[in-house]
C-alpha positions in Angstrom: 185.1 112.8 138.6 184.6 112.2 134.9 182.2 113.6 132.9 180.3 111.5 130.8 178.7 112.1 126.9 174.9 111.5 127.3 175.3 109.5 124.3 177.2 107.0 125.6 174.9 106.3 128.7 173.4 103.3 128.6 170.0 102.8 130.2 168.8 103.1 133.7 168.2 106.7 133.8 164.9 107.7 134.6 165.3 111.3 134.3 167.4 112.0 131.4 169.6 113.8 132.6 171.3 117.2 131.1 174.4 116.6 132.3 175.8 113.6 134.6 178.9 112.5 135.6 180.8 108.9 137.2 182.0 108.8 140.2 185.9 107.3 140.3 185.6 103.7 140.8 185.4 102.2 144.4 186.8 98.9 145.8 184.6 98.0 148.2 186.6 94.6 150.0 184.4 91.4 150.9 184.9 92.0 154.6 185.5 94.8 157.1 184.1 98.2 158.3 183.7 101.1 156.1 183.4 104.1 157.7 181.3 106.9 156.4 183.6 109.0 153.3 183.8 112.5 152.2 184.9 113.5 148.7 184.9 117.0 146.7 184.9 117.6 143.5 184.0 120.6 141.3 180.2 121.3 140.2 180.0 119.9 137.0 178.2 123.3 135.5 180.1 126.2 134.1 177.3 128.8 135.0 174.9 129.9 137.6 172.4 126.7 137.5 169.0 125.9 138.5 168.7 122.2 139.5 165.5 120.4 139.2 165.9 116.9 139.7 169.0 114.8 140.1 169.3 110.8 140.0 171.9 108.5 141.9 172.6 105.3 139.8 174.6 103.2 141.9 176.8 100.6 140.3 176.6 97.7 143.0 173.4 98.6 144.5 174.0 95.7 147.4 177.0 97.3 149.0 175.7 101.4 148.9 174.4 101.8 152.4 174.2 105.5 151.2 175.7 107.8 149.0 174.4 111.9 150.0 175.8 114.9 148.4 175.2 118.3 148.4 176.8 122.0 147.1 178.5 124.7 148.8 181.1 127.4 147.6 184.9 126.3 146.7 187.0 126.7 150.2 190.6 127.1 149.6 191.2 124.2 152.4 189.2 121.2 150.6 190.5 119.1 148.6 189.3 117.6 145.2 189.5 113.6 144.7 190.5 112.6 148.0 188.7 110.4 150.4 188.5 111.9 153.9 186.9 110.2 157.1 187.4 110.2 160.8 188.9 107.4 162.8 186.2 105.9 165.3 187.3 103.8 167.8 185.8 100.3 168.0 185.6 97.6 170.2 186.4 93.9 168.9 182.5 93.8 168.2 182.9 96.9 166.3 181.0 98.8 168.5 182.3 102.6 169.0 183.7 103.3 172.2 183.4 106.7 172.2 179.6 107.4 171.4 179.5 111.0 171.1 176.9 112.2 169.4 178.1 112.0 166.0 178.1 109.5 163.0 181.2 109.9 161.5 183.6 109.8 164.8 185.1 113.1 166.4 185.6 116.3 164.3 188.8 116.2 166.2 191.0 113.3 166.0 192.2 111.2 163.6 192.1 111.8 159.9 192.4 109.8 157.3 193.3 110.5 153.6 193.0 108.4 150.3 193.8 108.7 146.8 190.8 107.3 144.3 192.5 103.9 143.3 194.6 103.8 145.9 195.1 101.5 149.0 197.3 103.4 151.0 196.4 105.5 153.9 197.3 108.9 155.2 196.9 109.3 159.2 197.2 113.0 160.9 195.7 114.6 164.0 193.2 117.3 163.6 189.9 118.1 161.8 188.3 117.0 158.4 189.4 119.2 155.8 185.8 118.3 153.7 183.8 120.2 155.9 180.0 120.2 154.9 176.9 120.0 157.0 174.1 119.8 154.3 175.4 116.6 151.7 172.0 115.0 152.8 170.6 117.6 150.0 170.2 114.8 147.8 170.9 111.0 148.5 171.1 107.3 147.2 169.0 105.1 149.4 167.6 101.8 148.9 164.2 102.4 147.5 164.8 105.8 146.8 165.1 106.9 143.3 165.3 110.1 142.5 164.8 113.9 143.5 162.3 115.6 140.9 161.7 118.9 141.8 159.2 120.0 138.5 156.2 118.9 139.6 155.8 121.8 142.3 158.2 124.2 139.7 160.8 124.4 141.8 164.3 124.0 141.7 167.7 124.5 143.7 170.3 127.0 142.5 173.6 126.1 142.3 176.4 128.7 142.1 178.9 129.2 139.4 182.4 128.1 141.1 180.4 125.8 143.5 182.3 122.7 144.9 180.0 118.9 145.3 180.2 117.3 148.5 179.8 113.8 148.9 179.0 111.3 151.4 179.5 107.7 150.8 179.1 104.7 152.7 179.9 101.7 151.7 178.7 98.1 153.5 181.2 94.7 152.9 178.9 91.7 151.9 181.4 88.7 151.8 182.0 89.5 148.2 184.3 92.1 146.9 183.3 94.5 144.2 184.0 97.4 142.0 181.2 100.0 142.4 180.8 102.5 139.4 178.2 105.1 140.8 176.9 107.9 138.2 175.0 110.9 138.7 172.6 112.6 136.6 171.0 116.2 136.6 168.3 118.3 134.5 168.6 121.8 134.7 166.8 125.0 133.6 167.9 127.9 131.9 164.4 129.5 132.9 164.5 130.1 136.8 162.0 128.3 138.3 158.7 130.3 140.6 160.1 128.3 144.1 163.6 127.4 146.0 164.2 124.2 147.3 165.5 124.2 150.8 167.2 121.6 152.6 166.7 121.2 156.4 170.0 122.2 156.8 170.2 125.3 154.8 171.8 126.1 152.2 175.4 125.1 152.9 174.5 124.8 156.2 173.5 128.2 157.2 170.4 130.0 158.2 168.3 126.7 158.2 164.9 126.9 158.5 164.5 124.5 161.7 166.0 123.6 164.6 166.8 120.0 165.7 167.2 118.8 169.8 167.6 115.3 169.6 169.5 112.9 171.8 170.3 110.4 169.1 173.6 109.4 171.2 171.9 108.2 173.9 170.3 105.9 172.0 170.5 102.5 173.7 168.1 99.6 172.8 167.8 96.8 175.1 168.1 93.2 174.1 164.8 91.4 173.0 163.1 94.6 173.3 160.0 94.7 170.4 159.0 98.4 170.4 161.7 100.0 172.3 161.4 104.1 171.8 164.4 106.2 171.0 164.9 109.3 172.2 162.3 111.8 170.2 163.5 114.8 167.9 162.2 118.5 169.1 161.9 120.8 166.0 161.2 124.1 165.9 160.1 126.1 162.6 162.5 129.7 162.5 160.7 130.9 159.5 157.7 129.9 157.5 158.0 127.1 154.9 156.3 124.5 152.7 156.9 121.0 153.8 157.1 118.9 150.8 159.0 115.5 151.9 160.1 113.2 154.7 162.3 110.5 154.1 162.9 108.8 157.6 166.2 107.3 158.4 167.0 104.1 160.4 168.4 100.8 160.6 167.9 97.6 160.4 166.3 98.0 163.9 163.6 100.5 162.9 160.1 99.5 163.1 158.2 102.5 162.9 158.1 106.9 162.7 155.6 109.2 163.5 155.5 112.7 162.4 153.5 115.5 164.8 152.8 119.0 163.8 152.0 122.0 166.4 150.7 124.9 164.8 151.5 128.3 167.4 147.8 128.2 168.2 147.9 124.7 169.6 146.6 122.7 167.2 148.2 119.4 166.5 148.4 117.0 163.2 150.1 114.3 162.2 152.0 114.4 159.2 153.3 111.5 158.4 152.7 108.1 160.2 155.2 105.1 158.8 154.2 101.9 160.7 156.3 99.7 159.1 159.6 100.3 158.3 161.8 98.8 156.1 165.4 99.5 155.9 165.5 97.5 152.8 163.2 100.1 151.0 163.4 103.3 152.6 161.3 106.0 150.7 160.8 109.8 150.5 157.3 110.5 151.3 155.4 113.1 149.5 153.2 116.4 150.7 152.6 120.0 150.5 152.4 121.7 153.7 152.6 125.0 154.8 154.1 125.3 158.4 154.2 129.1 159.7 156.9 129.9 161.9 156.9 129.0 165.5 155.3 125.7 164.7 157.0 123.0 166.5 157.4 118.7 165.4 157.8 116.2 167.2 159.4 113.1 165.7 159.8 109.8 167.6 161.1 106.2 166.1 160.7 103.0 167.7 163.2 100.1 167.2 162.5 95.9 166.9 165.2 94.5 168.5 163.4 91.1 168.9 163.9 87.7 167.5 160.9 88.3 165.7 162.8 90.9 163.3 164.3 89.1 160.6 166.7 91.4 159.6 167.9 91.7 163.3 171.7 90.3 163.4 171.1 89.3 167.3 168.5 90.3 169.4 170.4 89.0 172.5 172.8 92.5 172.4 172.4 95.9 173.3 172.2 98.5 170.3 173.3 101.9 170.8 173.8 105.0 168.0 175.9 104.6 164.9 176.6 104.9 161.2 176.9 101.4 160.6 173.8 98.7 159.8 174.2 96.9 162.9 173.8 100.4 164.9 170.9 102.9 164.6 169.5 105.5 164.5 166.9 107.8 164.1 166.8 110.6 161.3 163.5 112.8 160.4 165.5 113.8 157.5 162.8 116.9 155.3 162.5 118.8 152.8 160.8 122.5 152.0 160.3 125.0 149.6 160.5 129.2 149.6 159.7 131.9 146.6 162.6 132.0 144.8 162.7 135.7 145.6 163.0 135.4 149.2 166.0 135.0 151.2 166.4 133.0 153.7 165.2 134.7 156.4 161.3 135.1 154.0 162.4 138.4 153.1 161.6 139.7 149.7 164.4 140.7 147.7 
């Protein structure tokens, strides 16, 4: 990771950032499947930090399917600048063969390891050394920006000693290319009045909802036009604002519907997306508040018809996966606390 001088930036920012940094340079090859990557690197602050809005600036926009990240504290077991991913078994269509629920193969299995730079590989047995459940915290997608957290004064806090977890996923378009992705961040020396919260929690722990979703099940038949996937149960453990969405699918997704079930009964939608469009996938803006108890339903439905210009070939059968010509079906959100609660909405 290499820090870079503000000064020496030049353009696309639309934050102006504090402090940034460039990611080591990827070689993404014309052809092939990349798998989704983990890499760790220190937090690029010296201090206790408040975060209040953080930009991804992509170097070769066409081939970053995604590019997450999130913090949690320095474990002695990970690893800084090494790319880590799972082996997931394919077949010669490069569909998985062992769809099991997750995106990024087995924790178990094979690893593979390496360098920045580097095009030699490390194979073992075992788990993932990178080991973080919350790098969706804040993302590159197509269409998506930036993450500004002023305009509802809040921010999230960032430990002193903190390690940055980062997902990237990288899609071959016949053309090989060097991709030189920088991130920027503004900060706050003044603590802001609220805490942003990821669905997740912070570094994965006490989250404030619970997810049931049979996302590996997913299986869309050929030629089907409005095919529903398997709908995502979530239930509120503690009260919270609601202040984004930002809906995740394919190339297959046509649509997302948010529903909101208060304890008494009463129902709302919160967010209705009829058209989807994996070529410009947004994070959608509110201010809820959602006591505890409440429940969401979330349900995506998938064009798998000739009619879908994006579709690759409606004449096979889709089923759950990381890669563009899989799917699936994320009702990825985002909520805020008092700063002086914990995260169980206890005042400290």
């Amino acid at each position: 990771m290499r820090r870079l001088p503000l000064n020496g930036l030049k353009g696309g920012w639309q934050i102006k950032p504090d402090v940034s940094f460039e990611l080591p340079p990827y070689a993404v090859p014309a052809r092939g499947i990349r798998e989704w990557e983990r890499i760790a690197f220190p937090a690029p602050f010296k201090e206790d930090t408040w975060v209040t809005s953080v930009e991804i600036l992509p170097g070769a926009p066409a081939v970053v399917h995604h590019m997450c990240f999130g913090f949690q504290r320095h474990r002695l077991a990970t690893p800084y600048n090494l790319y880590e991913w799972m082996e997931v078994p394919r077949d010669e269509e490069g569909v998985m063969r062992n769809r099991d629920g997750t995106t990024r193969g087995p924790r178990d299995g094979i690893v593979i390891t390496r360098k920045p730079g580097s095009e030699v590989e490390e194979r073992r047995p075992g788990r993932a050394a990178i080991v973080h459940d919350g790098t969706n915290e804040f993302c590159y997608l197509p269409g998506l920006p930036y993450e500004d957290y002023r305009p509802v004064n809040a921010g999230v806090f960032v430990p002193a000693g903190s390690d940055m977890i980062v997902s990237l996923h990288y899609t071959s378009t016949g053309l090989g290319v060097i991709d030189r992705s920088r991130v920027g961040f503004t900060t706050s020396k003044v603590p802001p009045a609220k805490k942003f919260l990821p669905q997740d929690g912070p570094e994965g722990e006490n989250p404030p909802i619970g997810v049931q979703q049979a996302n590996a099940t997913l299986a869309i038949p050929p030629y089907a036009a409005n095919h529903p996937g398997p709908p995502a149960e979530i239930k509120f453990l503690k009260d919270v604002e609601l202040v984004w969405f930002r809906p995740h699918a394919h190339v297959r997704g046509k649509s997302v519907q948010y529903t909101l079930t208060y304890p008494d009964g009463r129902q709302e939608i919160v967010l209705n997306v009829p058209r989807y469009d994996f070529n410009w996938q947004l994070t959608y803006r509110t201010l809820v508040k959602i006591p505890k108890g409440s429940t969401m339903r979330v349900q995506f439905f998938y064009d798998n018809s000739a009619a879908n210009k994006y579709n690759p070939d409606p004449g096979k059968w889709v089923y759950y996966g990381g890669q563009s010509w899989e799917e699936m079906g994320t009702p990825n959100m985002g909520f805020l606390i008092d700063r002086d609660a914990d995260v169980d909405g206890v005042i400290q």
